[in-house]
C-alpha positions in Angstrom: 0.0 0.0 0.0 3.2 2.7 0.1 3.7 2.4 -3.3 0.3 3.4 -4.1 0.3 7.1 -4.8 -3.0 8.2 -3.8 -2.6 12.2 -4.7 -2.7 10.4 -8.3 -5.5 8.4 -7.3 -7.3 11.5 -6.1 -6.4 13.7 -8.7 -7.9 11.1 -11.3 -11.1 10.9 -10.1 -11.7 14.4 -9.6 -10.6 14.8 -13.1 -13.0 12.1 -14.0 -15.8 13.8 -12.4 -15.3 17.1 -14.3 -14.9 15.3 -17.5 -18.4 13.2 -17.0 -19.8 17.2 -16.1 -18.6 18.5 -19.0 -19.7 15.6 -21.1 -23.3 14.9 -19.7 -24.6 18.6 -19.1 -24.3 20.4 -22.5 -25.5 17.6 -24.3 -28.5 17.3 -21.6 -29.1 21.0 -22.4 -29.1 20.9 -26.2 -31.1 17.5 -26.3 -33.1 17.8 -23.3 -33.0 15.9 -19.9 -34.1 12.8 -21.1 -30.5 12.2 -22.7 -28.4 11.8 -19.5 -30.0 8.4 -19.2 -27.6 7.6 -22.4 -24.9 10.0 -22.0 -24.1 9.6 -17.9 -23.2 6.1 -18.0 -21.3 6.5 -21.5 -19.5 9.5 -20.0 -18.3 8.1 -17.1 -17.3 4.7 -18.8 -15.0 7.0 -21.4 -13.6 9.4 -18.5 -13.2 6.7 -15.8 -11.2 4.5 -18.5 -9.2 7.3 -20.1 -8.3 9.0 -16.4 -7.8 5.4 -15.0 -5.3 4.7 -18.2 -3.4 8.4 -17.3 -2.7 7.2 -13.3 -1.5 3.7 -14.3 1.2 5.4 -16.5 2.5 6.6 -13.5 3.1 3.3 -12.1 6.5 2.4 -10.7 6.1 -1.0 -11.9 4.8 -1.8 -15.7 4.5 -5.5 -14.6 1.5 -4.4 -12.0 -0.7 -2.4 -14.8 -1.8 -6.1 -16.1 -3.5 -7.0 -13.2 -5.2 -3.0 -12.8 -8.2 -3.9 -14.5 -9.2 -7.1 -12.4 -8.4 -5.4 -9.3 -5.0 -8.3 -8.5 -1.6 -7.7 -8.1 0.1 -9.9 -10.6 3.6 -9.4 -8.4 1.9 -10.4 -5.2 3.8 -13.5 -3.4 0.3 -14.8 -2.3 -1.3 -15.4 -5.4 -3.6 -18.2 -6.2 -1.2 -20.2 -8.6 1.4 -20.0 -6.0 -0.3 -22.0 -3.4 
C-alpha cells in the first residue's frame, strides 16, 4: 500500500468527475434531460477509463498495470497459482 500514490489516485477521479460534467450537461441541455439516461453512464465509462489509463502510467512498476483492471496484483507472493 506505500507504493500506491493516492494524490494520483485522487487527482484522477476528480478529473474524472469534471470530464463526466462537462460531457453529460451540454448535451443534456441541447437534447433535453431525457439524454443523461444515455450519455451519464457513457461519460463516465470514457472518463473513468481514459483518467484510470493516465494514473496507471504513473506506475512504478509496468509489470503491475496487467493485473489494474481485475483489481489483483500480478507481483503479489500470495497469489492463487502459488499456493
Amino acid at each position: 500500500m506505500k507504493s500506491i500514490r493516492w494524490g494520483w489516485v485522487l487527482l484522477g477521479g476528480l478529473v474524472a468527475e469534471l470530464l463526466i460534467f462537462a460531457i453529460a450537461i451540454p448535451i443534456a441541455i441541447f437534447a433535453g434531460e431525457r439524454s443523461l439516461l444515455y450519455t451519464a453512464p457513457t461519460a463516465s465509462l470514457i472518463a473513468t477509463f481514459l483518467c484510470g489509463c493516465v494514473v496507471a502510467k504513473k506506475e512504478a512498476f509496468p509489470s503491475r498495470q496487467s493485473g489494474l483492471p481485475a483489481g489483483t496484483d500480478p507481483s503479489n507472493s500470495m497469489s492463487l497459482a502459488s499456493r
